[in-house]
N, C-alpha and C positions, 0 to 999 in steps of 0.2 A: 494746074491749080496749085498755089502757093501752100503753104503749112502755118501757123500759129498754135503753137501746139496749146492742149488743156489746163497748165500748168502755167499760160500766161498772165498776168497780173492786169491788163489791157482793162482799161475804164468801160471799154462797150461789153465786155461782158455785164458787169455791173447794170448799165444801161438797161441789155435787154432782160434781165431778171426782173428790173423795177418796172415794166410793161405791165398796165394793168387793161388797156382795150388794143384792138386792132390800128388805132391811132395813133396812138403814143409809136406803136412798135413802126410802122411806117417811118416816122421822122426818123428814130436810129437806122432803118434802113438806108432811109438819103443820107445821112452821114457816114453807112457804109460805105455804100459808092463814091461820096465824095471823098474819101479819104483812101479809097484803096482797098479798105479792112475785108468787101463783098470779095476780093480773090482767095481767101483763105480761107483752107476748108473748115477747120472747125469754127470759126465765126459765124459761115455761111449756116454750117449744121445746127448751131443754138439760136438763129435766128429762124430756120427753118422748122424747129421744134415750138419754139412759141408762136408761129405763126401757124402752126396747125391747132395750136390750142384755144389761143384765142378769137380764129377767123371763124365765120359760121359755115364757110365752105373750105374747100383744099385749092380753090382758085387761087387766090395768093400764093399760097406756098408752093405751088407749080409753077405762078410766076416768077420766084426768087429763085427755085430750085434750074428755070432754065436760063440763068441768068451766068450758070455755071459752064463755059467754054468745053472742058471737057470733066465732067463729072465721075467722083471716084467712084467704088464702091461704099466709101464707108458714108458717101451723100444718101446715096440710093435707099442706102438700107435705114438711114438716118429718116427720109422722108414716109418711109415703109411704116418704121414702127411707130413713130409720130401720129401716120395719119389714124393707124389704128387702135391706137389708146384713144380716139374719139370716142363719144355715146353710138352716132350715129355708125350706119353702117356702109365703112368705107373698104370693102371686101374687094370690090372690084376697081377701084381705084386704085389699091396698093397690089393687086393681080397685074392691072396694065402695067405699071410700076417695073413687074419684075420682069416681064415679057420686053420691056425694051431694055434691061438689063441684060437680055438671053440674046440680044439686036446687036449689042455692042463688042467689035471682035476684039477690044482691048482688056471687055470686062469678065469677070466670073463669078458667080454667087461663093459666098465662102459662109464662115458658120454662123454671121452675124443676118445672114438673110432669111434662115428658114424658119426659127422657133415664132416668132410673130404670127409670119405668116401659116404657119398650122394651127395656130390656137384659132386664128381668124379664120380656118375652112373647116374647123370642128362642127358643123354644124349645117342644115340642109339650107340652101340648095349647093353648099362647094365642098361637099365631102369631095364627090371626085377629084376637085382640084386638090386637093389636099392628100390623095393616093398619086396624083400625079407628081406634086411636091419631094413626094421619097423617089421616086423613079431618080428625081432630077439629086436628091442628096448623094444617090449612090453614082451617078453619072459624074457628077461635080466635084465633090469631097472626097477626102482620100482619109480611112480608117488607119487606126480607133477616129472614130469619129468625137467631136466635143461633147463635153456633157448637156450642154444645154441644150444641143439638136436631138439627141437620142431623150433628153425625159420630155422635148416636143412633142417627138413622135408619139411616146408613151401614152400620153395624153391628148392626143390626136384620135387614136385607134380606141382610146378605152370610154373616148365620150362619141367617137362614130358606132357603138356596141360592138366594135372587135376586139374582145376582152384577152383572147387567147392570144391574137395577135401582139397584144403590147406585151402577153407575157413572154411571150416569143422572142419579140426583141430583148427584154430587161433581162430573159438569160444570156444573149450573146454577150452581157457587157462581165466584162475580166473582172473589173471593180469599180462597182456601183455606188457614186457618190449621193450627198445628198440629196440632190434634187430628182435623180434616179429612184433611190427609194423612196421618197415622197410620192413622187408619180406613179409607182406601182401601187403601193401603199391605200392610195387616193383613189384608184383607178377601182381594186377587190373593193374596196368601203362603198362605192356608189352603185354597184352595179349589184344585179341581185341572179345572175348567172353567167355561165362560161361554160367555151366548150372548144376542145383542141378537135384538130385531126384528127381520125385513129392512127396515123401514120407517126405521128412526132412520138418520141421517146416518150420527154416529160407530160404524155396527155390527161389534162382533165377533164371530167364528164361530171355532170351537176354535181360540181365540188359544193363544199358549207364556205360561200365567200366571207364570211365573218372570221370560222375557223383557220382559215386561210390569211388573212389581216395579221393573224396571232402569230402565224409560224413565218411571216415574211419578215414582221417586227424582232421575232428571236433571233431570224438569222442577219438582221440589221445589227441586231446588240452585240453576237456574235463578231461581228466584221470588225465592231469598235468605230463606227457610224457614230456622230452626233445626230441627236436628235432634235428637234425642232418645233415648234406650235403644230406646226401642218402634220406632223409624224404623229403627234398624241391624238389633235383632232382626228385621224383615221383609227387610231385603234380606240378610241374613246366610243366612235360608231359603232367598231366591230363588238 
């Protein structure tokens, strides 16, 4: 697979930005191909991105997407989070997605794979998939892990109600940037109880999650964290 990198001035980007149906964006496709530009990964990627947007299904964009000889990871995860910024519910579509990712012995998930897809198995019936997810982050990924996978998880476990669990993780992090303390932040404000181990050190037992909101935010201010809409909105709850 060729390169074009993002930074290119190239008229089809243009092109496919001005797509306003499934129609329009087809013709820039056949001038993809006729011109060559379909070998290049990020051309294929922004055409891959508007065509999950604008198509009413993901047939298309699995048609463009295996049009790709040997596809990178940065397609895969490109067509991942594409498909699941949809309305509808394309869980298991961007599931299968990763599973022939897991097929390819060239490929590996790295940290651009998982944050989508946990926000996408928040919720019943792919929680488990989404416990299985971390299995594969610790199998896959080599720590300190990114920030954005860990306030994933954060927010994975604190909307499956394993409140304790996400606090469990947000302590192993050395230093918790924004989007970390947002997710914990976010995760006390929603939820209307928690409960550790008795086993873990820091355990809580029907803490005041409100009161708690208060002393995560001071130890935020403390750290010299910036703060954000999403950080006020959580303590404005508590």
């Amino acid at each position: 697979m060729k390169t074009l990198g993002p930074k290119s001035a190239h008229p089809i980007f243009k092109l496919i930005e001005q797509c306003k149906n499934i129609a329009t964006l087809k013709q820039v496709h056949a001038q993809m191909i006729t011109t060559g530009l379909i070998l290049h990964t990020y051309p294929l990627s922004r055409i891959l991105i508007s065509s999950s947007t604008l198509a009413a299904t993901n047939s298309y964009a699995l048609t463009i997407f295996n049009q790709a000889s040997n596809p990178t990871i940065f397609l895969f995860n490109t067509l991942i989070s594409s498909s699941l910024a949809r309305k509808d519910d394309q869980v298991h579509f961007s599931l299968a997605l990763y599973t022939r990712i897991l097929t390819q012995t060239t490929l590996k998930p790295n940290n651009y794979t998982y944050p989508s897809l946990f926000k996408a198995c928040s919720s019943q019936p792919w929680l488990q998939n989404g416990r299985a997810l971390h299995t594969h982050v610790l199998k896959f990924l080599e720590p300190p892990y990114d920030h954005f996978v860990q306030a994933s998880l954060l927010n994975f476990y604190s909307r499956s109600g394993e409140l304790g669990v996400s606090r469990f993780l947000f302590d192993q992090i050395t230093r918790p940037d924004l989007a970390s303390w947002n997710s914990i932040l976010t995760a006390y404000a929603h939820n209307t109880s928690v409960q550790y181990e008795a086993s873990l050190d820091n355990a809580y037992d029907n803490t005041n999650l409100s009161l708690e909101v208060l002393l995560l935010f001071n130890q935020m201010q403390k750290s010299l964290a910036s703060l954000n809409e999403v950080s006020l909105v959580a303590l404005i709850s508590a």
